[in-house]
mmCIF entry with sequence, helices, sheets and N, C-alpha, C, O atoms, coordinates in Angstrom:
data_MODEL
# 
_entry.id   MODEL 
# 
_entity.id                         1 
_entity.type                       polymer 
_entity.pdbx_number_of_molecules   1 
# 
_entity_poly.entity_id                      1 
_entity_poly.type                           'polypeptide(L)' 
_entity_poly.nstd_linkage                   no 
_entity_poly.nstd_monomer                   no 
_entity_poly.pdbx_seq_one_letter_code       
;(UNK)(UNK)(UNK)(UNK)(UNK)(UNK)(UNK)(UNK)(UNK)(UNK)(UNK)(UNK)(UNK)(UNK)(UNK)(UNK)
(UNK)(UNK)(UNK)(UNK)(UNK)(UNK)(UNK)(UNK)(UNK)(UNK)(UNK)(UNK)(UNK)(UNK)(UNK)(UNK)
(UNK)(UNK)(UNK)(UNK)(UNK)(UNK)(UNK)(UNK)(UNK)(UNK)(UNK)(UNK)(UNK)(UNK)(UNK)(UNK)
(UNK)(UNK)(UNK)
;
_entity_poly.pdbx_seq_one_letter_code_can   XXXXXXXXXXXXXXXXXXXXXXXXXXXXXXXXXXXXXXXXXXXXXXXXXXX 
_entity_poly.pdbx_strand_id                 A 
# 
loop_
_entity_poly_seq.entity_id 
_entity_poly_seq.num 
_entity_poly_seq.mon_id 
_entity_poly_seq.hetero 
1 1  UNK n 
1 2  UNK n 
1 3  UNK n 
1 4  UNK n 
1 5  UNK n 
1 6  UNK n 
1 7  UNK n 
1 8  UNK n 
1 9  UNK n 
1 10 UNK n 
1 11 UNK n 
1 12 UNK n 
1 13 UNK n 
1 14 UNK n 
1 15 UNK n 
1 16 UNK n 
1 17 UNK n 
1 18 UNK n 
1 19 UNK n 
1 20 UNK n 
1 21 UNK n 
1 22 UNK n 
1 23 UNK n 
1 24 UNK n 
1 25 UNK n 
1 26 UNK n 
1 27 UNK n 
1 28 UNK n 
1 29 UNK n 
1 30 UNK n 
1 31 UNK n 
1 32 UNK n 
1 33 UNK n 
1 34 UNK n 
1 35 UNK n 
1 36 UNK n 
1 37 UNK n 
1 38 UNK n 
1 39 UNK n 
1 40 UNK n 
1 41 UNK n 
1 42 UNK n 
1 43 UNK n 
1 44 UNK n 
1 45 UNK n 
1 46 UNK n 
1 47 UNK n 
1 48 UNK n 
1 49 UNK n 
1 50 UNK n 
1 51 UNK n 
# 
_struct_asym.id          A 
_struct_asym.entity_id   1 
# 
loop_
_struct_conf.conf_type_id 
_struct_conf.id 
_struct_conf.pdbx_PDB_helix_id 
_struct_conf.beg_label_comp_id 
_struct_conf.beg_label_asym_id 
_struct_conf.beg_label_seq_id 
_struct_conf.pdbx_beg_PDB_ins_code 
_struct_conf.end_label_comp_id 
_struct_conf.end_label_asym_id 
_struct_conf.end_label_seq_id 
_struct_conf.pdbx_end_PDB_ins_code 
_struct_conf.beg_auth_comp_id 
_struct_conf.beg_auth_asym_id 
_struct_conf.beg_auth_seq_id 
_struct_conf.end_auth_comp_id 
_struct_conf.end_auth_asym_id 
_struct_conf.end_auth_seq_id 
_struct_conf.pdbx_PDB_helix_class 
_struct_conf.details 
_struct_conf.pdbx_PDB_helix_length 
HELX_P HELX_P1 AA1 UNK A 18 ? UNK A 21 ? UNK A 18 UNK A 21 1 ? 4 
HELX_P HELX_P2 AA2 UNK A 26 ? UNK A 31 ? UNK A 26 UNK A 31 1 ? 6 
# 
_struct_conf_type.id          HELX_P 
_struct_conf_type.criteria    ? 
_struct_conf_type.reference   ? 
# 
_struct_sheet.id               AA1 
_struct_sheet.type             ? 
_struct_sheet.number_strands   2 
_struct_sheet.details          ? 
# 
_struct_sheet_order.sheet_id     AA1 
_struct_sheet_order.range_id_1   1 
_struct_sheet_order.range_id_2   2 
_struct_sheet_order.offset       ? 
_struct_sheet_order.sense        parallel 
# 
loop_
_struct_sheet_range.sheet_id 
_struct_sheet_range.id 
_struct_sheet_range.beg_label_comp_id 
_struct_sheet_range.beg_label_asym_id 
_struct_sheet_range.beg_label_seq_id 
_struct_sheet_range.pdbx_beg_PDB_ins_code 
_struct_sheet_range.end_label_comp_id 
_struct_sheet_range.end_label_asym_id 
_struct_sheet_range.end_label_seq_id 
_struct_sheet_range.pdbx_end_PDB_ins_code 
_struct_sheet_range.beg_auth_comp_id 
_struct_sheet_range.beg_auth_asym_id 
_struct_sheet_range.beg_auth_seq_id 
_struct_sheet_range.end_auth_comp_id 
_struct_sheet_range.end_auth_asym_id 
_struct_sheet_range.end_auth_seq_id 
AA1 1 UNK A 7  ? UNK A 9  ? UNK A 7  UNK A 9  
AA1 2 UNK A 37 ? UNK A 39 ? UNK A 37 UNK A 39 
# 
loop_
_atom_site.group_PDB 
_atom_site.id 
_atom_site.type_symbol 
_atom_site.label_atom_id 
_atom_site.label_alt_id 
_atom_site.label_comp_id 
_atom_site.label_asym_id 
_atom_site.label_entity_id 
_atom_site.label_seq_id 
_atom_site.pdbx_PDB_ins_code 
_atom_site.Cartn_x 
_atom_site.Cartn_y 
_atom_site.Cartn_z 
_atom_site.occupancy 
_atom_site.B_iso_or_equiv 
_atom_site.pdbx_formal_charge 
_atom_site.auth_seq_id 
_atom_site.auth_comp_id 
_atom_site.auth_asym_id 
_atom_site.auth_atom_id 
_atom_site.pdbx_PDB_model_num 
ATOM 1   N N  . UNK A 1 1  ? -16.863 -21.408 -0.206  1.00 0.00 ? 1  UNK A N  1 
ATOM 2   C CA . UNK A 1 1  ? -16.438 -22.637 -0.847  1.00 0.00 ? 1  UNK A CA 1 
ATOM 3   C C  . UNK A 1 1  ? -17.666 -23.529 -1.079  1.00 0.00 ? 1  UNK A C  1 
ATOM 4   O O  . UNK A 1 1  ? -18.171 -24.035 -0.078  1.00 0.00 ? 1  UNK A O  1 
ATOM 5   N N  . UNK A 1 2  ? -18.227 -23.791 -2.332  1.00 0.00 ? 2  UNK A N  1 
ATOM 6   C CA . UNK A 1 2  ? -19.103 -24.832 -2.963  1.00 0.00 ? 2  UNK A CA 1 
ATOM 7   C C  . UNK A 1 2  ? -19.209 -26.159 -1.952  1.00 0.00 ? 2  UNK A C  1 
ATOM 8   O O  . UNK A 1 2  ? -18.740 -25.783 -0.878  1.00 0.00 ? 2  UNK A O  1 
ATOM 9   N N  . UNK A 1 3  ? -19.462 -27.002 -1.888  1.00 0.00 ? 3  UNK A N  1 
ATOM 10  C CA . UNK A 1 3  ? -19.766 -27.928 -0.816  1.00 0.00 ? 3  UNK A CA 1 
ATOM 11  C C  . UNK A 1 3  ? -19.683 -29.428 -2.237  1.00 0.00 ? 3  UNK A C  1 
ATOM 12  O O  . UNK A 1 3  ? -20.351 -29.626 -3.252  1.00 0.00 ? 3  UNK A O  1 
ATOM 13  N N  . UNK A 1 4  ? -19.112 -29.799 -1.918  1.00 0.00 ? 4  UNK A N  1 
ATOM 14  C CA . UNK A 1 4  ? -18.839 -31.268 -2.842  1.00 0.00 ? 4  UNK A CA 1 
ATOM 15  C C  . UNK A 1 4  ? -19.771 -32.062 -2.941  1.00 0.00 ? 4  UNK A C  1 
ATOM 16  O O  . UNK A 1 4  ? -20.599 -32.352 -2.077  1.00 0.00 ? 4  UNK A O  1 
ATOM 17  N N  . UNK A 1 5  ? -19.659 -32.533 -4.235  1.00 0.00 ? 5  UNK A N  1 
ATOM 18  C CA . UNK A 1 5  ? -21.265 -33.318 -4.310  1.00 0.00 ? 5  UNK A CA 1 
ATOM 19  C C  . UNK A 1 5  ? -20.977 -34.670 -4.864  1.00 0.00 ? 5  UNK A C  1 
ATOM 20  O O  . UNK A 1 5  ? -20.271 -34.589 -5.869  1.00 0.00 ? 5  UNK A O  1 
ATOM 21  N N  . UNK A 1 6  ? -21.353 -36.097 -4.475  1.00 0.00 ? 6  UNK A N  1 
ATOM 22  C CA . UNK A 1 6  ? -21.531 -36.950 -4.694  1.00 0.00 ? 6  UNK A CA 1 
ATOM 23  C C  . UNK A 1 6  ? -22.741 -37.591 -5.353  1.00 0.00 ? 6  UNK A C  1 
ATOM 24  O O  . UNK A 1 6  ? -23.828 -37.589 -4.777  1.00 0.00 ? 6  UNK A O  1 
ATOM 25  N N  . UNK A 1 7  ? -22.540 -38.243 -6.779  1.00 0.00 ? 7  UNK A N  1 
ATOM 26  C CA . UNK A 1 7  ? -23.853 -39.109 -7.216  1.00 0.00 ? 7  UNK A CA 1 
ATOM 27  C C  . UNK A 1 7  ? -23.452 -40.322 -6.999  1.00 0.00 ? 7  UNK A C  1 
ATOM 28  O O  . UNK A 1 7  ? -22.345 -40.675 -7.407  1.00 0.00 ? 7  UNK A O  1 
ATOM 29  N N  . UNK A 1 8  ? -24.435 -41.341 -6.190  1.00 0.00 ? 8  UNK A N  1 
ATOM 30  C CA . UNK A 1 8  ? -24.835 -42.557 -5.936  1.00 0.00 ? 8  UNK A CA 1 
ATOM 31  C C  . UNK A 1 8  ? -25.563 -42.947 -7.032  1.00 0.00 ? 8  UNK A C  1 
ATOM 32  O O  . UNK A 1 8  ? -26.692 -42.467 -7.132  1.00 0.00 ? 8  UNK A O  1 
ATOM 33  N N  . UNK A 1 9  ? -25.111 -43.839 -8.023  1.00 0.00 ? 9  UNK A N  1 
ATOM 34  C CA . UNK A 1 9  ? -26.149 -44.664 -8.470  1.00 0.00 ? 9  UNK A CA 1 
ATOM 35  C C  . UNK A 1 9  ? -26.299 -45.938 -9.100  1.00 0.00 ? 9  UNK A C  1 
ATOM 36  O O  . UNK A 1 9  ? -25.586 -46.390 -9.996  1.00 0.00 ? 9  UNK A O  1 
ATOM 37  N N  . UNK A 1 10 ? -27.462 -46.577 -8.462  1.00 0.00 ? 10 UNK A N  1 
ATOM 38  C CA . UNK A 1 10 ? -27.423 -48.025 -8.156  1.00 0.00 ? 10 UNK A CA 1 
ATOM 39  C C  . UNK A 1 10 ? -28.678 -48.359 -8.823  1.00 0.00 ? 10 UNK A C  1 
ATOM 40  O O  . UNK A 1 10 ? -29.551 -47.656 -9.330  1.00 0.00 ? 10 UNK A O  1 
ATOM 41  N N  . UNK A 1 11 ? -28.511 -49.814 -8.667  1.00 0.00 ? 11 UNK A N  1 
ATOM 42  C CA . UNK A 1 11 ? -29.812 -50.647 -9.512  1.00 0.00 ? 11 UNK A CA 1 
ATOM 43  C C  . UNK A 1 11 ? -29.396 -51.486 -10.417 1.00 0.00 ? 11 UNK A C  1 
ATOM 44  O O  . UNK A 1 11 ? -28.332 -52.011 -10.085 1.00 0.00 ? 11 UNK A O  1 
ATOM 45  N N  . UNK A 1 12 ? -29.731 -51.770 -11.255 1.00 0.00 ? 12 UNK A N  1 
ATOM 46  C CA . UNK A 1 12 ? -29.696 -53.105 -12.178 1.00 0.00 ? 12 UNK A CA 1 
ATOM 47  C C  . UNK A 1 12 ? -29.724 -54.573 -11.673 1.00 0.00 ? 12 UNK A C  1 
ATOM 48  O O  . UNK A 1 12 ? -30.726 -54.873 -11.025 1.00 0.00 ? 12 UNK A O  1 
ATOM 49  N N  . UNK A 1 13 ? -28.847 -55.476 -11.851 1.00 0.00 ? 13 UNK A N  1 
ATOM 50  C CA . UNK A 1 13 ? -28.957 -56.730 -11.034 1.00 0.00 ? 13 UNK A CA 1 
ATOM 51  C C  . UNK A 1 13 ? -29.394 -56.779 -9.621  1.00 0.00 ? 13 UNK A C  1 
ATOM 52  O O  . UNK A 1 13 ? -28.889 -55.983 -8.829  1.00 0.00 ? 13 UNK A O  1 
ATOM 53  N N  . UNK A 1 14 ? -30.065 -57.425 -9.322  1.00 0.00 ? 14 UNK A N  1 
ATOM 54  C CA . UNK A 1 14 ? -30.475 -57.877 -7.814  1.00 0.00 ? 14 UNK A CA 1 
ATOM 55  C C  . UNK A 1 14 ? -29.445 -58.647 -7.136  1.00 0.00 ? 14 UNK A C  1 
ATOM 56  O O  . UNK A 1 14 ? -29.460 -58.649 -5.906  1.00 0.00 ? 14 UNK A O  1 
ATOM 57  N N  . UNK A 1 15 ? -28.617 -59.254 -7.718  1.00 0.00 ? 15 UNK A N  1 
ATOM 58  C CA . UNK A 1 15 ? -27.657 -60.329 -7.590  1.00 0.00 ? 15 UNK A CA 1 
ATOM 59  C C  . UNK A 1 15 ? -26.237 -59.833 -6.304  1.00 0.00 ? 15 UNK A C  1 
ATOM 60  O O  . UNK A 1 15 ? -25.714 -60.419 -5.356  1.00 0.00 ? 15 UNK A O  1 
ATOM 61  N N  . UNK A 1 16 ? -26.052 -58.399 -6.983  1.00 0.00 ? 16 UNK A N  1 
ATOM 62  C CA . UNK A 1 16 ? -25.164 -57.685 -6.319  1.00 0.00 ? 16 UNK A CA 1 
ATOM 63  C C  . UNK A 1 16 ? -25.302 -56.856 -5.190  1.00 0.00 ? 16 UNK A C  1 
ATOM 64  O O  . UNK A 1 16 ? -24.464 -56.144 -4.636  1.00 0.00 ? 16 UNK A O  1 
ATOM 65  N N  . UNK A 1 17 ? -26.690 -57.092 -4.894  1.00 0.00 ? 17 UNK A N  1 
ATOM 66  C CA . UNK A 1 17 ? -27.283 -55.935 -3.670  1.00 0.00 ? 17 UNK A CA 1 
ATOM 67  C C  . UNK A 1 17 ? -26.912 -54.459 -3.711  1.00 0.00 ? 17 UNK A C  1 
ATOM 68  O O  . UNK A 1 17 ? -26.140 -53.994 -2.872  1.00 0.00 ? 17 UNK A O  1 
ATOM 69  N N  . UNK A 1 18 ? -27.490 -53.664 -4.745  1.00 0.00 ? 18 UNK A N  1 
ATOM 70  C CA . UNK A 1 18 ? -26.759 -52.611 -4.628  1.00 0.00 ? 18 UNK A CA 1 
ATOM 71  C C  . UNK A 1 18 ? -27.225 -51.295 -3.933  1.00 0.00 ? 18 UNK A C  1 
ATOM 72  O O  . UNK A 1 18 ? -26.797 -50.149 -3.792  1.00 0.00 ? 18 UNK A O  1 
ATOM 73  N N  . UNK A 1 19 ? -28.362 -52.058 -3.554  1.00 0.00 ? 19 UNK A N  1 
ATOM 74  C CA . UNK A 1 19 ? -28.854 -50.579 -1.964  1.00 0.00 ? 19 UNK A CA 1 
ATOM 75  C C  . UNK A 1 19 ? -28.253 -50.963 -0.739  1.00 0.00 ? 19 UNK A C  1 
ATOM 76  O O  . UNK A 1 19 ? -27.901 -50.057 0.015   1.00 0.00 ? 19 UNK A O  1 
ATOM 77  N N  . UNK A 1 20 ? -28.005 -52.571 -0.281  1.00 0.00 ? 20 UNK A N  1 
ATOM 78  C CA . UNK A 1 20 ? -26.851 -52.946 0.621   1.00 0.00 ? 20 UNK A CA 1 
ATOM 79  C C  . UNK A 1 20 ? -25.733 -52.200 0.792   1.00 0.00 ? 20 UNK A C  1 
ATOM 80  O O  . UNK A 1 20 ? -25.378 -51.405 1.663   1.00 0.00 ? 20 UNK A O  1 
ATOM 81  N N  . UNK A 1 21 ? -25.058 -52.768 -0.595  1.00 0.00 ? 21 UNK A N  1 
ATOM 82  C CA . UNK A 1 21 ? -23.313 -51.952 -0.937  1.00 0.00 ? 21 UNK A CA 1 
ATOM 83  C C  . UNK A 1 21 ? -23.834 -50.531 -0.595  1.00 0.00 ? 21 UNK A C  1 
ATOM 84  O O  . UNK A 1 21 ? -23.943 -50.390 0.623   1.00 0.00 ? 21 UNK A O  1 
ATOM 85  N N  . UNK A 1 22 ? -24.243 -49.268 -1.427  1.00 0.00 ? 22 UNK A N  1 
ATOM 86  C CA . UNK A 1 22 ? -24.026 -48.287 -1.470  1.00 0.00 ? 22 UNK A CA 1 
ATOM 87  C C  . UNK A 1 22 ? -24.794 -47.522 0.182   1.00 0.00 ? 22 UNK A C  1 
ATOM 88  O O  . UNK A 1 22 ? -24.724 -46.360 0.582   1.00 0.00 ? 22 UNK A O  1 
ATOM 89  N N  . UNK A 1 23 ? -25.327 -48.460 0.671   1.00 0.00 ? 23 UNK A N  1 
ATOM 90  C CA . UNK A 1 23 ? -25.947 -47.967 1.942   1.00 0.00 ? 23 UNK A CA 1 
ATOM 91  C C  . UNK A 1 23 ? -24.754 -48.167 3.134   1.00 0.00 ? 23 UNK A C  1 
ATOM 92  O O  . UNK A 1 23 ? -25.079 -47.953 4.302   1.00 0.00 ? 23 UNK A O  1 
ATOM 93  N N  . UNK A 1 24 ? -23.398 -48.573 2.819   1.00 0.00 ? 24 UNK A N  1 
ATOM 94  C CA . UNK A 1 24 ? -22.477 -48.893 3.476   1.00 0.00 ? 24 UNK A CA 1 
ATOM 95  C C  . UNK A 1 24 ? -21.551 -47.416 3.611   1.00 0.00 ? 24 UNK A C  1 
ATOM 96  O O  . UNK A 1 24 ? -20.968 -47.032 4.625   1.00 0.00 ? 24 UNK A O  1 
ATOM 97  N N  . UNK A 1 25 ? -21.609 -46.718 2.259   1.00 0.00 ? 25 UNK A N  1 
ATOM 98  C CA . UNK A 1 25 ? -20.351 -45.787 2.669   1.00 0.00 ? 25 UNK A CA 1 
ATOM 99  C C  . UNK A 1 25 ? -21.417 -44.108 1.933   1.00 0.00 ? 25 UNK A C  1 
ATOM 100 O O  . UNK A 1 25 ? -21.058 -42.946 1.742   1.00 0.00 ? 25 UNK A O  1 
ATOM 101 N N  . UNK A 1 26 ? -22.610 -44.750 1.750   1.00 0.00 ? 26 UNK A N  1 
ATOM 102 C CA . UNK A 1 26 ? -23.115 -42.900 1.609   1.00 0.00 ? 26 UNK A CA 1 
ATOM 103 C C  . UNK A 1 26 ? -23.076 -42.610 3.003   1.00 0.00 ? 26 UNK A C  1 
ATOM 104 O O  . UNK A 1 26 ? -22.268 -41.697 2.829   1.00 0.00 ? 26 UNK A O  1 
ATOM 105 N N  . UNK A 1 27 ? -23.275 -42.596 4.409   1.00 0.00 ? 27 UNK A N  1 
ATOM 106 C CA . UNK A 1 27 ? -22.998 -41.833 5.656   1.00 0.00 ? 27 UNK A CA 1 
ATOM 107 C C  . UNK A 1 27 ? -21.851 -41.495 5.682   1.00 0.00 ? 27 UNK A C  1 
ATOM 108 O O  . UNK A 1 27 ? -21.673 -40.313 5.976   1.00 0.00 ? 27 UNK A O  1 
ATOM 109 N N  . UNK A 1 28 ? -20.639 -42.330 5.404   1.00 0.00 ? 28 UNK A N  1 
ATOM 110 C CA . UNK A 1 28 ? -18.989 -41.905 5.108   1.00 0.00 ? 28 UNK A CA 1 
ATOM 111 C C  . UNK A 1 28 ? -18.767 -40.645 4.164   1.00 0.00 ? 28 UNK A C  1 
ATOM 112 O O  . UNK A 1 28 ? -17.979 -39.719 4.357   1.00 0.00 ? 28 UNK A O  1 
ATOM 113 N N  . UNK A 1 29 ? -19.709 -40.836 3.015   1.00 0.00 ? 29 UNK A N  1 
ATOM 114 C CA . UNK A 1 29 ? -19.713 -39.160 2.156   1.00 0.00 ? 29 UNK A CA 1 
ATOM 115 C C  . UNK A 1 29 ? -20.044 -38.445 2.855   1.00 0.00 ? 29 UNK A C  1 
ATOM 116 O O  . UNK A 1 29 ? -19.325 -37.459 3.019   1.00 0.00 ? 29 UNK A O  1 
ATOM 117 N N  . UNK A 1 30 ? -21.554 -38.591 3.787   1.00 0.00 ? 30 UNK A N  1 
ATOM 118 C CA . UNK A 1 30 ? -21.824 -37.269 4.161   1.00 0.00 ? 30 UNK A CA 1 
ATOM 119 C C  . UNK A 1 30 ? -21.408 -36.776 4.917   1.00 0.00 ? 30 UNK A C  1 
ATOM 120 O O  . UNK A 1 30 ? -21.636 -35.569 4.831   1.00 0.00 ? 30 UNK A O  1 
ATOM 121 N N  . UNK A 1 31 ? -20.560 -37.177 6.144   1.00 0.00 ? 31 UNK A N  1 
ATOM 122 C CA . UNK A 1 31 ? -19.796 -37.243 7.167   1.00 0.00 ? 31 UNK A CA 1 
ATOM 123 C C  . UNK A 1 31 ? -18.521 -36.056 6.471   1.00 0.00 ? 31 UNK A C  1 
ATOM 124 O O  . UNK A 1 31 ? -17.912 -35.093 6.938   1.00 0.00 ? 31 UNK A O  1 
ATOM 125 N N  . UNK A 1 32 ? -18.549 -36.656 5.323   1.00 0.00 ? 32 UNK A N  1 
ATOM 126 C CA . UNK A 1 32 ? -16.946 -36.182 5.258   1.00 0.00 ? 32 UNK A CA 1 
ATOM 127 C C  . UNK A 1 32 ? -17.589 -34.667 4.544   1.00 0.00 ? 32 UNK A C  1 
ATOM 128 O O  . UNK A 1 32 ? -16.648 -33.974 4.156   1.00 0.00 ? 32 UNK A O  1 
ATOM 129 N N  . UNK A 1 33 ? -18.498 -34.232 4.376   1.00 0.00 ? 33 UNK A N  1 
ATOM 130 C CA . UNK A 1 33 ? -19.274 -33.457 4.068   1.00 0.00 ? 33 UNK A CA 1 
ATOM 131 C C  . UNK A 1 33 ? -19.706 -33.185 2.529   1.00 0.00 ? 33 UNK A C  1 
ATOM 132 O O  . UNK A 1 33 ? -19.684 -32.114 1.922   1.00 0.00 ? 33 UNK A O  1 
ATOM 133 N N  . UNK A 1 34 ? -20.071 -34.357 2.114   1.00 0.00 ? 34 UNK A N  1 
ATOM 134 C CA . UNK A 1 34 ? -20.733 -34.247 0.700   1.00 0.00 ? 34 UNK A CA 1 
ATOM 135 C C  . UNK A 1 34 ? -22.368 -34.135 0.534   1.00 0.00 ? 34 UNK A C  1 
ATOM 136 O O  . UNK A 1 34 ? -23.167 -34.730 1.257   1.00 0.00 ? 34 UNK A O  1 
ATOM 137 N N  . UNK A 1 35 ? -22.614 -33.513 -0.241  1.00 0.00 ? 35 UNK A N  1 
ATOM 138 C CA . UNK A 1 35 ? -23.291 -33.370 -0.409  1.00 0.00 ? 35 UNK A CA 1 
ATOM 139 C C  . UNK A 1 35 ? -24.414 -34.826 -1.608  1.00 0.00 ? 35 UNK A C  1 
ATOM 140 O O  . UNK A 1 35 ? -24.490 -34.785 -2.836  1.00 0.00 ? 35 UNK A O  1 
ATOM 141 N N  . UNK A 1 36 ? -25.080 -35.891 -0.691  1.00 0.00 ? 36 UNK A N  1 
ATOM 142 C CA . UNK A 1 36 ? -25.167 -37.024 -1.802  1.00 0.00 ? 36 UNK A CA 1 
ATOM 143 C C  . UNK A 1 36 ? -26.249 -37.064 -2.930  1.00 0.00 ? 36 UNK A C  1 
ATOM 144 O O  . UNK A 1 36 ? -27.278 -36.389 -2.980  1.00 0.00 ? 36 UNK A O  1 
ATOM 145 N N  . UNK A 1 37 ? -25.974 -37.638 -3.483  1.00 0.00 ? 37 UNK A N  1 
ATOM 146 C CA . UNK A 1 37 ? -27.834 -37.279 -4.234  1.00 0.00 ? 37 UNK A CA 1 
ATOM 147 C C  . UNK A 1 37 ? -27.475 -38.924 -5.080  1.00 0.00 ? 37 UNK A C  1 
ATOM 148 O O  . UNK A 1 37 ? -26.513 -39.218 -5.790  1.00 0.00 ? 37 UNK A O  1 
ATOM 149 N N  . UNK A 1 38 ? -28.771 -39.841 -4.620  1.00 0.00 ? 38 UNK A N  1 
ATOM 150 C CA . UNK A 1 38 ? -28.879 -41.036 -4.487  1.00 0.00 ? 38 UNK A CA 1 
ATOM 151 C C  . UNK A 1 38 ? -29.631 -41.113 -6.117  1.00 0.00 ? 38 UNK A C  1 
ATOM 152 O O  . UNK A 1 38 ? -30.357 -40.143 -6.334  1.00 0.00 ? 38 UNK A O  1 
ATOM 153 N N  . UNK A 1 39 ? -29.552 -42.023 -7.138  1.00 0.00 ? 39 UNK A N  1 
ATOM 154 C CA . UNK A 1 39 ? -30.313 -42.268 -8.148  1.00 0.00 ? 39 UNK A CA 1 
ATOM 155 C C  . UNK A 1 39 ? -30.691 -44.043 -7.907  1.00 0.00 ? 39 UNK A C  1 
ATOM 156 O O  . UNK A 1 39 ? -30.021 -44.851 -7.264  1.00 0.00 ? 39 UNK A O  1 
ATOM 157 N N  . UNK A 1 40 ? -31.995 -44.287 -8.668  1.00 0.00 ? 40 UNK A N  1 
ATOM 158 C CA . UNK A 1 40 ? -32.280 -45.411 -8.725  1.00 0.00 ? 40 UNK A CA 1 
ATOM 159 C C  . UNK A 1 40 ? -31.791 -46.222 -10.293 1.00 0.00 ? 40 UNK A C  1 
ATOM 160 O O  . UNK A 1 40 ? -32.114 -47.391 -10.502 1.00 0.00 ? 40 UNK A O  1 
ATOM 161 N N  . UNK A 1 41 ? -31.123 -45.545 -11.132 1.00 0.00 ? 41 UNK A N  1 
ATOM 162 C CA . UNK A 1 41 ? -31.098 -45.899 -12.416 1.00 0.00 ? 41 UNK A CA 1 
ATOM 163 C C  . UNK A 1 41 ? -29.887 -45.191 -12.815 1.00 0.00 ? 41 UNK A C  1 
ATOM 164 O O  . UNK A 1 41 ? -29.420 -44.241 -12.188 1.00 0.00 ? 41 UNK A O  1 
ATOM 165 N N  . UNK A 1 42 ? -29.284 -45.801 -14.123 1.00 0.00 ? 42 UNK A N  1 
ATOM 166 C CA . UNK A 1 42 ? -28.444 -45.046 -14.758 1.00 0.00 ? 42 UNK A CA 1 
ATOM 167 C C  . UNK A 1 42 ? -28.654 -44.098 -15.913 1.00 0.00 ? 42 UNK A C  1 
ATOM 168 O O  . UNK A 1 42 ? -27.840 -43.950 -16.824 1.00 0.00 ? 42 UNK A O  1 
ATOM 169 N N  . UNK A 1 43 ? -29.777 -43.484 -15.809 1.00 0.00 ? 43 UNK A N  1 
ATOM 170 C CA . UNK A 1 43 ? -30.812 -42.974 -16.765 1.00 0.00 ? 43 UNK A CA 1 
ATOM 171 C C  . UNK A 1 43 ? -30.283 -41.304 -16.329 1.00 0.00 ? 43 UNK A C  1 
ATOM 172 O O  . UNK A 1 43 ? -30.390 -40.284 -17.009 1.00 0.00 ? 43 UNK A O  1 
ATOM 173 N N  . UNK A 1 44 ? -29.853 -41.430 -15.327 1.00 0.00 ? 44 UNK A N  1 
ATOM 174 C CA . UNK A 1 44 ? -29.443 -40.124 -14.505 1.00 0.00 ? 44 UNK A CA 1 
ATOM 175 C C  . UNK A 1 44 ? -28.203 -39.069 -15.654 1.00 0.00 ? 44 UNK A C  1 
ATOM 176 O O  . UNK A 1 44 ? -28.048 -37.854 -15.780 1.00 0.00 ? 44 UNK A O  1 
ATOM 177 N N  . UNK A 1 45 ? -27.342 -40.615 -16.489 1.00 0.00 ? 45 UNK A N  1 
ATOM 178 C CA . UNK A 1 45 ? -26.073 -40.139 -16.971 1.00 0.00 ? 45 UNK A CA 1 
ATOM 179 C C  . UNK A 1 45 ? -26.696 -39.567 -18.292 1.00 0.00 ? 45 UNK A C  1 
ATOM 180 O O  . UNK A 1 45 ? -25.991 -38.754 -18.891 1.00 0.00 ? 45 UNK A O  1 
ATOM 181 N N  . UNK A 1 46 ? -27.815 -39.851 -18.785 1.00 0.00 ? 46 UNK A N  1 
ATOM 182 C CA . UNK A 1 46 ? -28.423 -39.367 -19.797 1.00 0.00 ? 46 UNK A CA 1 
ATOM 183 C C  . UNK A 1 46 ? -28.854 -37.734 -19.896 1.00 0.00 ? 46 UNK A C  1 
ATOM 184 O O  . UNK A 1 46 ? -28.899 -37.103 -20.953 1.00 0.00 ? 46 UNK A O  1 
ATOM 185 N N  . UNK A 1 47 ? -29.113 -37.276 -18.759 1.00 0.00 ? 47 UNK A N  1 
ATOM 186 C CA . UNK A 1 47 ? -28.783 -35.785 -18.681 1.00 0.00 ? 47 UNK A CA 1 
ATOM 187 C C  . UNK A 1 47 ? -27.974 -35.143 -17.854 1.00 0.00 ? 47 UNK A C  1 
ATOM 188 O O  . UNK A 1 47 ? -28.134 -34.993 -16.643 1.00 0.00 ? 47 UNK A O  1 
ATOM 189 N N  . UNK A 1 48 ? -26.793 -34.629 -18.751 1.00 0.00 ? 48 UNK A N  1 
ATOM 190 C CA . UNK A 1 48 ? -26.181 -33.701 -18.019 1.00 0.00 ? 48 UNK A CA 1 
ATOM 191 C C  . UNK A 1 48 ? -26.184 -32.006 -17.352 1.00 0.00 ? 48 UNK A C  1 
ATOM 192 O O  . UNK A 1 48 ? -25.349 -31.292 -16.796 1.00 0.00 ? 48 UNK A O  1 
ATOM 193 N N  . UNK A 1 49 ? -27.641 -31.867 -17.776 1.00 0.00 ? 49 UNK A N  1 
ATOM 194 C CA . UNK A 1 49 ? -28.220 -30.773 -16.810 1.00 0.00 ? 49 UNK A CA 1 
ATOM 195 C C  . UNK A 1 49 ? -28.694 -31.358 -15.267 1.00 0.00 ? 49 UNK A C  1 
ATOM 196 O O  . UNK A 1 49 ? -29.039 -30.616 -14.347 1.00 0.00 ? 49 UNK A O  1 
ATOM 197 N N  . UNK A 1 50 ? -28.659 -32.233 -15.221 1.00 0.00 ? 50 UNK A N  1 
ATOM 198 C CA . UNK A 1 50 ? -29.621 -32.805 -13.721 1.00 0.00 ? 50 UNK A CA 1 
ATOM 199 C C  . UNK A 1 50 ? -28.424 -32.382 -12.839 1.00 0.00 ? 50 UNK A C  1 
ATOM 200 O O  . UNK A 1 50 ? -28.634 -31.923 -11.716 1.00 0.00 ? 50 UNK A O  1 
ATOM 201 N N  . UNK A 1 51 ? -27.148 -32.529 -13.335 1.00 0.00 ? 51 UNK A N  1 
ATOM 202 C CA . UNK A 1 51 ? -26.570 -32.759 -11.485 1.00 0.00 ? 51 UNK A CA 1 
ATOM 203 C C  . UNK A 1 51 ? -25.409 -31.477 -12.154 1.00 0.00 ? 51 UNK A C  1 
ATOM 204 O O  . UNK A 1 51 ? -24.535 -30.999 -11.431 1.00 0.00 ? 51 UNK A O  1 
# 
């Protein structure tokens, strides 16, 4: 069985803290056994070979 994979990805406004927020429940993914893969940008959705 493949192992489930989660994309994190955060950045833009500073306003919203978004390495705060998402640093709250990526251990809860991996826990639950995902596999995470963290991006700094939404530049990520621009290729759909990456993930």
């Amino acid at each position: 069985m493949k192992q489930p994979q989660a994309l994190v990805v955060r950045g833009g406004w500073d306003g919203h803290q978004p390495y705060e927020a998402t640093e709250l429940f990526i251990p809860f993914l991996k826990d639950s056994g995902y596999d995470v893969r963290v991006e700094e940008s939404p530049k990520v959705y621009a290729d759909a070979g990456t993930w």
